[in-house]
C-alpha positions in Angstrom: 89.0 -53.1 -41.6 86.5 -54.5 -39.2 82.9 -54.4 -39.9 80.0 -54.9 -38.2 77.4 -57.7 -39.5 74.1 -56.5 -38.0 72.3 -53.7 -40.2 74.1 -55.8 -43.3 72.5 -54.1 -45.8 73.7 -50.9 -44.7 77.3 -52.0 -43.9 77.7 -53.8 -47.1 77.9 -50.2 -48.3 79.7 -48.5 -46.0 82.7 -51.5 -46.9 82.3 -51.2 -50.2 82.9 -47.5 -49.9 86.1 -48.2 -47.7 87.6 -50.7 -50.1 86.7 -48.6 -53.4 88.7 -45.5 -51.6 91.8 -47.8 -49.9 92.2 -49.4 -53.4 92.5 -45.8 -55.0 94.8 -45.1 -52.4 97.3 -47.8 -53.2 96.5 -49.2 -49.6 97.9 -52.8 -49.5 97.8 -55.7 -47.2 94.3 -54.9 -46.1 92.7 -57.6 -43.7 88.9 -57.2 -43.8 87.2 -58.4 -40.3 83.5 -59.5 -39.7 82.3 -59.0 -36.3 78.4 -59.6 -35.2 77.8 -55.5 -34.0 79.1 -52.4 -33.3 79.9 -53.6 -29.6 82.7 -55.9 -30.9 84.9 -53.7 -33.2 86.4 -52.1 -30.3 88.0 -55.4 -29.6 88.6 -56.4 -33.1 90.1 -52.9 -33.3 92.6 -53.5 -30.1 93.5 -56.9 -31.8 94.5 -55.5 -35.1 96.2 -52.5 -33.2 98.8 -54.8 -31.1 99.3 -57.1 -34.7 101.0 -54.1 -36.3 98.7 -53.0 -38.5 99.2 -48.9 -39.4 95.2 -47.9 -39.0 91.9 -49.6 -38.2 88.7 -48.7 -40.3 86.0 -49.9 -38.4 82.3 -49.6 -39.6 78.8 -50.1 -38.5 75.3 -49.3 -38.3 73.4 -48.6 -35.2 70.1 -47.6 -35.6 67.9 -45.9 -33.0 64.7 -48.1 -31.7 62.0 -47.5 -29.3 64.5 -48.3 -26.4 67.7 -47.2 -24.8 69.9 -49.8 -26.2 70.9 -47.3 -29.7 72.3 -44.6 -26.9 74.3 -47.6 -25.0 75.6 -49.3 -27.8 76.5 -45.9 -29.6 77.9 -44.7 -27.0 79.7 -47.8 -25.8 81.4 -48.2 -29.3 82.2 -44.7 -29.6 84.3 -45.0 -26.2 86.3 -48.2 -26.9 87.1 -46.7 -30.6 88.9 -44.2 -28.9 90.2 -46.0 -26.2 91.9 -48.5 -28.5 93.7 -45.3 -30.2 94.8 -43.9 -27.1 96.1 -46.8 -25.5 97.5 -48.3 -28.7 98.7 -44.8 -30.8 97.5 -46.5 -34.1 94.2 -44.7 -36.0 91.1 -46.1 -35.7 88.9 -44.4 -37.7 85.2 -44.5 -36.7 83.0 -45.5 -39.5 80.1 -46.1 -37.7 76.5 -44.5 -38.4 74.4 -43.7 -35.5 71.1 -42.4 -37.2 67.8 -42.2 -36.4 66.4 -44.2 -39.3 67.1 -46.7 -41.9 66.6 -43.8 -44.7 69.5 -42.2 -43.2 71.8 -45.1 -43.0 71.1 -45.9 -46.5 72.0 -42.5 -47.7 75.1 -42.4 -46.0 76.0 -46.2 -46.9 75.3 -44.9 -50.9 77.7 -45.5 -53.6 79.5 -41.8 -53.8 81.8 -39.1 -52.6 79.4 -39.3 -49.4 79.2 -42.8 -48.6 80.7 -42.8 -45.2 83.1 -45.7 -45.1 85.3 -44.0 -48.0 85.4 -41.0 -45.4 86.3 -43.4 -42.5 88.9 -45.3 -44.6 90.4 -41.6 -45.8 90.7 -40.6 -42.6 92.3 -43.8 -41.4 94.7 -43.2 -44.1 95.3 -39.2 -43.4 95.9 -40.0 -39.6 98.2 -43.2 -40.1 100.4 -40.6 -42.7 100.2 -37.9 -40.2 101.6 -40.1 -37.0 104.4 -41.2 -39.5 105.5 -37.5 -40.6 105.6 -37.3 -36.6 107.0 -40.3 -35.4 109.7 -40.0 -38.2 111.2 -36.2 -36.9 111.8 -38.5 -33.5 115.3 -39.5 -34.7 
């Protein structure tokens, strides 16, 4: 799991969330990641992907402003997510929130069956179990 550091009190949440659902889950092994913002888990992500692990949650906040860095940085992060699970095969789940206002990061960081992070982290999980019901009718 990699998480972004700016927006903390929002993405405090959003990890909580993700750990709370992977321990339910029985995940094991979990290696939780800092990174400064949004713009650095797609590298985080590529790391983890070519160590082995099975999935990637990887969570952040970006909040729109009054300039056009939100749409560059959304967008930017959004991109390399996918590219990293493209180029790699291994899930990275995109836990980020890209809102228009701290009310509505807050909501979706909340402790609960919505907080986004448990989503991210059970779709990491869903995709990682998928690709090995696939992967496993190669042989």
């Amino acid at each position: 799991m990699v998480t972004s550091t700016f927006n903390a009190d929002i993405t405090d949440g959003l990890r909580r969330g993700a750990l709370e659902y992977l321990t339910e889950a029985g995940a094991t092994g979990v290696t939780v990641l800092d990174v400064p913002g949004a713009f650095e888990l797609p590298l985080l992500a590529q790391a983890c992907a070519e160590e082995g692990h099975d999935a990637i949650v990887c969570l952040g906040a970006v909040i729109e402003g009054d300039t056009d860095h939100y749409e560059h940085v959304a967008s930017r992060t959004s991109e390399g997510l996918m590219r990293v699970q493209l180029d790699t095969g291994v899930p990275v789940a995109f836990g980020v929130l890209t809102v228009r206002s701290v009310d509505q990061a807050i909501v979706r960081a909340a402790p609960g069956s919505g907080n986004k992070g448990r989503e991210a982290a059970a779709a990491a999980i869903g995709a990682a179990m998928a690709l090995r019901t696939i992967r496993s009718r190669k042989g």
